[in-house]
ZATI-108732 format. One record per residue: x, y, z of N, C-alpha, C in turn; residue in three letters. Coordinates in steps of 0.2 Angstrom, whole numbers, plus 5000, padded with zeros to 4 digits. Example, Ala and Ser with C-alpha at 12.3 -4.5 7.8 and 13.67 -1.06 7.14 Angstrom:
BEGIN
506649725039506249785039506649845039ala
506449895035506849955036506450005039ser
END
This chain:
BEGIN
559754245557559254275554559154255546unk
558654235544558454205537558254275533unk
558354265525558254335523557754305517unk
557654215516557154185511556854125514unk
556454115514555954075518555554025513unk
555653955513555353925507554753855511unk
554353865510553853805512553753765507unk
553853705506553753655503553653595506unk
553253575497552853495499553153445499unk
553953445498554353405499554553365507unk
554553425511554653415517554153395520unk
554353335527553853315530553753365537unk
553253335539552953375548553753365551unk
553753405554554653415558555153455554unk
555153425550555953445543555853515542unk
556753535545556653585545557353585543unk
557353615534558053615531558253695532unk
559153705534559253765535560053785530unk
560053835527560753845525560853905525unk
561253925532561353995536561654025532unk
562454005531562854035525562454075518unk
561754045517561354105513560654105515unk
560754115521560154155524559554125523unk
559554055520558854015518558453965526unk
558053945525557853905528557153875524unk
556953805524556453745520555953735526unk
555553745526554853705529554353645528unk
553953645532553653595528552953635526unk
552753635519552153645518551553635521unk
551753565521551053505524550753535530unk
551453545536551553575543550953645543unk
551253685539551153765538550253745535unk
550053705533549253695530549053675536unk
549353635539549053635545549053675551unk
549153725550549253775555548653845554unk
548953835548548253895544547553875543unk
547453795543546853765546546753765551unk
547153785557546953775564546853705567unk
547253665564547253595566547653585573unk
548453625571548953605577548753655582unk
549153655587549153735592549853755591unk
549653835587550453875586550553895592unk
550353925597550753935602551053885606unk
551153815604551653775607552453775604unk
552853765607553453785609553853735604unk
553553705600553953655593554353695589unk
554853665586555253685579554853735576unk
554353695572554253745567553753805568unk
553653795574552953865576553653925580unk
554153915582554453935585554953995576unk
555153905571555453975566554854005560unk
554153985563553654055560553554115562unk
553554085572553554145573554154205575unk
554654195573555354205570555254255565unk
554954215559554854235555554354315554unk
553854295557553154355558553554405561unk
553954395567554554445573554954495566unk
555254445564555854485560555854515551unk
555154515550554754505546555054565540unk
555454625544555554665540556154635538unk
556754595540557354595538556954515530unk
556654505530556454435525556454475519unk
556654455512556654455506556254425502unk
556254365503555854335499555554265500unk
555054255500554654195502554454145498unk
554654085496554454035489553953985494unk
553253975491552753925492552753855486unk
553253825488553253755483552453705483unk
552153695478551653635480551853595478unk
552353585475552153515470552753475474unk
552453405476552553345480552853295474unk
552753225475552953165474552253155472unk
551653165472551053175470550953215468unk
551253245464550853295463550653365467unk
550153435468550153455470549553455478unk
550053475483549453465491549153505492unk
548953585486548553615488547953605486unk
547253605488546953585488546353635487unk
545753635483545453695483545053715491unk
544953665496544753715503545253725507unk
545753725503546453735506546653805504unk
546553825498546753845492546753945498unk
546053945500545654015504546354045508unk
546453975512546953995519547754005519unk
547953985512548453985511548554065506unk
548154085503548054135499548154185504unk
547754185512547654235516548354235519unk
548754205520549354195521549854225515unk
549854215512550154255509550054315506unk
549554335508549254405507549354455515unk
549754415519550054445525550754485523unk
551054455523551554495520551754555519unk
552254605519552354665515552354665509unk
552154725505552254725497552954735495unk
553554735501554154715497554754645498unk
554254605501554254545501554054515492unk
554954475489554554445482554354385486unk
553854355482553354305484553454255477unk
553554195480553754145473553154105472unk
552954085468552454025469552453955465unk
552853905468552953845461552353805463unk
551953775457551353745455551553725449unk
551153655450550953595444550653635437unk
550853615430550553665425549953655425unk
549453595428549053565427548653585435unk
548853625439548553645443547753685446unk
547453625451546753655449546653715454unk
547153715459546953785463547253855460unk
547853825455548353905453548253975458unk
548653955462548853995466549154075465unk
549554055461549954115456549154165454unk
548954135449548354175446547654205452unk
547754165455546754195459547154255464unk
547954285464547954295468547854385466unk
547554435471547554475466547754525463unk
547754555458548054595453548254665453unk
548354695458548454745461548954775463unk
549454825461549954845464550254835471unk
549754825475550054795482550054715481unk
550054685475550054615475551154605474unk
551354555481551954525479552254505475unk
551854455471552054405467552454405463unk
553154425461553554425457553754365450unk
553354305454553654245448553254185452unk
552754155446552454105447552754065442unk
553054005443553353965439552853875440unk
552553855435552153825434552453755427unk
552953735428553153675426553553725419unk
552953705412553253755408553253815407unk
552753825412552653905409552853965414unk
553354015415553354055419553354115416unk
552754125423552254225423552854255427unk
553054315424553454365429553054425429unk
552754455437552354535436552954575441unk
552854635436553254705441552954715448unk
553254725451552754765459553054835457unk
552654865459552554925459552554985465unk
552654915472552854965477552655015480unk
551855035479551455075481551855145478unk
552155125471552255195469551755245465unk
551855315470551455375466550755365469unk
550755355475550255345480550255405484unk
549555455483549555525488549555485494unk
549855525497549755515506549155485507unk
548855445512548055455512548155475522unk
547555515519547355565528547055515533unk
547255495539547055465542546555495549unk
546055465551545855495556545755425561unk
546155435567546155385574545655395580unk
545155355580545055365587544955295592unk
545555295596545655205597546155215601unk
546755175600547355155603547955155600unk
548455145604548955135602548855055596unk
548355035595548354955592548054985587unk
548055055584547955065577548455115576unk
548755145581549255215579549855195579unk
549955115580550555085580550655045572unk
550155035569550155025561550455065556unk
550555125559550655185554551355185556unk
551455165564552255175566552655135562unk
552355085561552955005560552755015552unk
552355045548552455055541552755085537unk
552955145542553355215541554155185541unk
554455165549554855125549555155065543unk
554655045542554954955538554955015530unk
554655045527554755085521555155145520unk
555255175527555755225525555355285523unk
554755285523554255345521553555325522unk
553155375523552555375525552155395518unk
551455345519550955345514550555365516unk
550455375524549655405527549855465531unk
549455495533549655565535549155555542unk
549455565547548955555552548755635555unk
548055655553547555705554547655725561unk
547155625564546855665572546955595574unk
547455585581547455545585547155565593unk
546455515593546255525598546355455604unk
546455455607546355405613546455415621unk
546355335623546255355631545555405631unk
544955395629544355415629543855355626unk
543455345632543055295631542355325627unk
542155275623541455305617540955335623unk
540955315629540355325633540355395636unk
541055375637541155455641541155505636unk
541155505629541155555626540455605625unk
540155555626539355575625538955595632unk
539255605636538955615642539255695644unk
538955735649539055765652539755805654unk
540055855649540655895653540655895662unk
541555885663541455865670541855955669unk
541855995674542256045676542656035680unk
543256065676544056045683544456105683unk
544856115687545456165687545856135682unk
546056195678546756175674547556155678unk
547556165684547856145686547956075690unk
547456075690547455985694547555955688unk
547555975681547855905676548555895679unk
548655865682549655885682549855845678unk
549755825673550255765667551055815665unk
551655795663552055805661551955815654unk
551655765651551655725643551055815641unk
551255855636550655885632549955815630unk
550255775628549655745624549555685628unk
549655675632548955665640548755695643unk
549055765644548555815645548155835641unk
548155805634547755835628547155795630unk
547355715630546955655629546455655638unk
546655665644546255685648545855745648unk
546155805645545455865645544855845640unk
545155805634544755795631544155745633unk
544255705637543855625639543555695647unk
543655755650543455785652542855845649unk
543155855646542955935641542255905636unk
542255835636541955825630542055845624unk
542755855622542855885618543155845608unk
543055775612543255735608543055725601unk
542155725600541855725594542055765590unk
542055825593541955905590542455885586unk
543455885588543955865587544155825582unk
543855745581543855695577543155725571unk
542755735570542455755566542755825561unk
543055865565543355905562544155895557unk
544255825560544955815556544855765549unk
544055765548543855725541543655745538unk
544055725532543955775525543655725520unk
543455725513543255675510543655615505unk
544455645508544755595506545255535513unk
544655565517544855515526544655455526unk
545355415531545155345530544855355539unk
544455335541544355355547544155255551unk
544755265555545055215558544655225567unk
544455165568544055155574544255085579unk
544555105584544655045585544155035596unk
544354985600543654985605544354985611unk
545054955610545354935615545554985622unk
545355025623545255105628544755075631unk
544155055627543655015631543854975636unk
544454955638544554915643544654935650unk
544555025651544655045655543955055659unk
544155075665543455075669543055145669unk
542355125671542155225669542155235678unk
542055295678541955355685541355375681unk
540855375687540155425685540055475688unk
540155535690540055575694539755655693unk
539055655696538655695695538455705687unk
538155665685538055685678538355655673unk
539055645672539655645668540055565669unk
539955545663540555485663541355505662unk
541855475667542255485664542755415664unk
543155415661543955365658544255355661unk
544155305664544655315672545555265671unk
545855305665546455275665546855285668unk
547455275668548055265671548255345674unk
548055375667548455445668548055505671unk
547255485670546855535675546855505684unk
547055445685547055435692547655455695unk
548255495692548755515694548655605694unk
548055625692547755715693547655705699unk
547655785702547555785707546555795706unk
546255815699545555785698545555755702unk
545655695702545555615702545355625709unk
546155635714545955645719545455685725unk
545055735722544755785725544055735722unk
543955715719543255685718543255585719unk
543855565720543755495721543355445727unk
543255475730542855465736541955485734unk
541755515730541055555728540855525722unk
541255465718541055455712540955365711unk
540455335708540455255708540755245702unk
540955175701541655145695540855105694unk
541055105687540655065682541054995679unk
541154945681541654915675541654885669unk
542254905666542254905659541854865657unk
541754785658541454745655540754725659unk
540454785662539654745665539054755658unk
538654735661538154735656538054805654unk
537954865660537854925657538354955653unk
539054935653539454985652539354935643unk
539254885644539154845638538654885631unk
538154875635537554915631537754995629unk
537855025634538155105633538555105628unk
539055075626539455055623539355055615unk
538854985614538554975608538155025607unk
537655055610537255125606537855185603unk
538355205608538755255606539055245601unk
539255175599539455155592539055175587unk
538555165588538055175583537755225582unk
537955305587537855355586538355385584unk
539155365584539455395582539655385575unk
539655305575539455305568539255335564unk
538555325565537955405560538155445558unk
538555485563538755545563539355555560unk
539855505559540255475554540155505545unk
539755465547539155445539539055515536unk
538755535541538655595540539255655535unk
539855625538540355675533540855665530unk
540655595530541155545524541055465523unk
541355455516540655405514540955335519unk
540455295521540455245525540855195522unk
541155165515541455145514542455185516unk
542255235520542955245523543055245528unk
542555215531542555185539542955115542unk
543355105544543555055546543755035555unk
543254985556543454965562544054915564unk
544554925568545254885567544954845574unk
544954785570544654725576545054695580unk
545454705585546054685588545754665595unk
545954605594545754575603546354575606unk
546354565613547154565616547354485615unk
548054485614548454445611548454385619unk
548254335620548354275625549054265625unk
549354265619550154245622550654285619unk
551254315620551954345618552354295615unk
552854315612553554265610554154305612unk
554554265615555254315619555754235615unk
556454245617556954225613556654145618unk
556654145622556354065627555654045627unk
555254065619554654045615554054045618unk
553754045615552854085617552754085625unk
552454125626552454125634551754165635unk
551154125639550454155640550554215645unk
550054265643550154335648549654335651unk
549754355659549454355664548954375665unk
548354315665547554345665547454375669unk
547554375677547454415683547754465681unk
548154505680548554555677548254585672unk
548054575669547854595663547054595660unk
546554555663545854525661545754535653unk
546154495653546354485645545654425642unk
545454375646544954345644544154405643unk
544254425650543854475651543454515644unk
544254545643544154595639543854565632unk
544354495630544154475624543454455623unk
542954435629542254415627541854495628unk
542154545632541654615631542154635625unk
542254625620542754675613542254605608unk
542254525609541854515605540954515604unk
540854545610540154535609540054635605unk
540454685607540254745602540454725595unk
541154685595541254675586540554635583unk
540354585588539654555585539054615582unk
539254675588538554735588538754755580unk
539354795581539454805576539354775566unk
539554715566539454675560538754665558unk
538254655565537554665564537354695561unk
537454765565536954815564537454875560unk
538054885557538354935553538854885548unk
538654835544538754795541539054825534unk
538954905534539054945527539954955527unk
540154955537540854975536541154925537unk
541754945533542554905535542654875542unk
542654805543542754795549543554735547unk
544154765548544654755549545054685552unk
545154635549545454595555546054535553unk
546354505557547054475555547154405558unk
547254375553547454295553547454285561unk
547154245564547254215574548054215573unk
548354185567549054155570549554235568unk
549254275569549854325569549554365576unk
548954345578548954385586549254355591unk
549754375590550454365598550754435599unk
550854445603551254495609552254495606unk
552654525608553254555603553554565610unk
554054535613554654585617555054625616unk
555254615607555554685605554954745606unk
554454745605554154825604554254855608unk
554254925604554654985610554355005615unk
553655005616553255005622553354975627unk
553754905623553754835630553054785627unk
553254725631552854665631551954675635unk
551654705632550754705634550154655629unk
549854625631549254605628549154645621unk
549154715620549154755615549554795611unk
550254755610550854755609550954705604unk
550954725596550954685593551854655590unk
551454595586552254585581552454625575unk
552854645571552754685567552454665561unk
552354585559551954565552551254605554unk
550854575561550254605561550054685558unk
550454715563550454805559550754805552unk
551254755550551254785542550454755535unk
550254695542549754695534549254725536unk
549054745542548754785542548554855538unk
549254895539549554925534549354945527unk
549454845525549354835516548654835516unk
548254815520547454815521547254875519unk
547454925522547355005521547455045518unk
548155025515548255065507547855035503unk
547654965503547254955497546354965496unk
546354965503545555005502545755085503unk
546155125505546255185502546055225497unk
546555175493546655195485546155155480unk
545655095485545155055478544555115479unk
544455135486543855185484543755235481unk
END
């Protein structure tokens, strides 16, 4: 396990310097540019894709991370280079120190475009003669900020792995709702006996009465105050609807173990998740909930967490693709891109949230287990940083 991670333009494509004794390990810069261009393919099973993603995996136990550019030539960052390296190190956690050595004569300067903000890492730019040293500040004397979920585990897992890696919470989670599709929200109360919910878990029986009861708006609109970050994400959309008499309902996992399910599964037709209708129904509801968002807090606290399902996991015997048949993971990723498109079109005023391709892979440590929507931990923590910082800018 490495506790400092250093990329440099020293090192060529391959070289891969390591001194375990102090927890270091040397990259190649060159390499890591071309990956954050999307030149190579990360999900192949090579040395250095294998200790990134290593790196992204273990990402709480890392200290510190030096970006060397200066070469035998001088520096190899380049100004359309300058965008995607920037975005990369702005993945990170804010208690990651971040080093940055650059030529004094540098036309990208790295250290300086980066930004100036308390969630900024950068502890020490050193730049031939001259070296900048800035305090981090460690999101101290940050109120809580109040969160409202209505989504999935792929945005209520950000707040888990934040908590975790810090040792304390900065967001207060108001209202988690999920396992409720936007459609079924808007349609028709189904009436049921309170007894046929049979779930064990309170909050699957919360989470089906509600996707029953209709009762989902009323609930998320109530848990928003004017200082709510109100967090939305589609990935529940992957479930199938039930239509019956009137009423859409959510046909997950945990409603087709009611004995509901059963007394009406014979009388009701399956809409699936990704046909053109469920598609359209979809996007207006967006757009209605939206509004109605709008309506009770400012649209600059809206944010859509744009998470597609992850094509491959990492386990200790390296990247491994997850089962399309199993999972309708392509499926799902073309019906989640074409509402993210609805979205950006037509509600362009809110936060639409999203994260480097190369940190969407799948985790065999996550405590849920290995799923298409079961992230690494860097994912949820920059996520994290993403969200403190529009928090506390508006």
């Amino acid at each position: 396990m490495f506790e400092h991670y250093a990329f440099s333009a020293k090192r060529k494509f391959g070289d891969v310097h390591y001194v375990k004794n102090e927890k270091f390990i040397e990259l190649s810069l060159d390499e890591l540019m071309s990956h954050l261009k999307e030149v190579s393919a990360f999900f192949c099973d090579n040395l250095f894709n294998i200790e990134l993603a290593k790196l992204f995996i273990n990402i709480d136990k890392v200290k510190k991370i030096t970006i060397d550019t200066i070469s035998e030539n001088g520096s190899i960052c380049t100004p359309d280079s300058l965008a995607c390296l920037l975005e990369f190190i702005r993945v990170f956690p804010e208690k990651i120190e971040i080093e940055i050595i650059e030529p004094a004569e540098s036309n990208s300067e790295i250290g300086l475009a980066l930004d100036r903000t308390f969630l900024t890492n950068v502890a020490k730019v050193i730049a031939s003669d001259r070296s900048l040293t800035k305090l981090v500040k460690n999101s101290f004397g940050i109120k809580p900020l109040p969160i409202s979920i209505y989504g999935s585990c792929c945005s209520r897992d950000i707040f888990d792995a934040h908590d975790k890696y810090n040792k304390k919470s900065l967001f207060t989670i108001s209202k988690y709702i999920s396992n409720n599709s936007i459609v079924s929200m808007f349609s028709a109360p189904f009436y049921y006996d309170e007894l046929d919910i049979n779930l064990d878990s309170k909050f699957l029986q919360y989470a089906v009465k509600a996707d029953l009861d209709k009762t989902t708006l009323i609930d998320f609109i109530h848990s928003l105050s004017p200082e709510s970050l109100c967090i939305i994400d589609i990935m529940d959309e992957r479930f199938d609807l039930l239509s019956y008499r009137g009423s859409y309902i959510t046909k997950t996992w945990n409603f087709v173990k009611t004995n509901s399910y059963k007394k009406i599964k014979s009388n009701c037709s399956q809409i699936e998740f990704d046909s053109e209708e469920k598609i359209k129904q979809t996007c207006d509801n967006i757009s209605r909930l939206l509004e109605i968002i709008k309506s009770n807090i400012s649209y600059k606290k809206i944010v859509i967490n744009n998470t597609p399902m992850a094509e491959y996991y990492y386990s200790d015997e390296g990247f491994k693709r997850f089962d399309d048949q199993k999972y309708n993971v392509l499926r799902y990723n073309n019906f989640h891109q074409r509402v993210i498109t609805y979205i950006k079109e037509n509600h362009s005023d809110v936060i639409v949230m999203e994260t480097p391709w190369y940190l969407n892979f799948g985790d065999t440590n996550h405590k849920w287990g290995v799923h298409p929507y079961h992230f690494n931990k860097s994912f949820y923590l920059s996520r994290a940083k993403r969200l403190l910082l529009a928090g506390v800018s508006l």
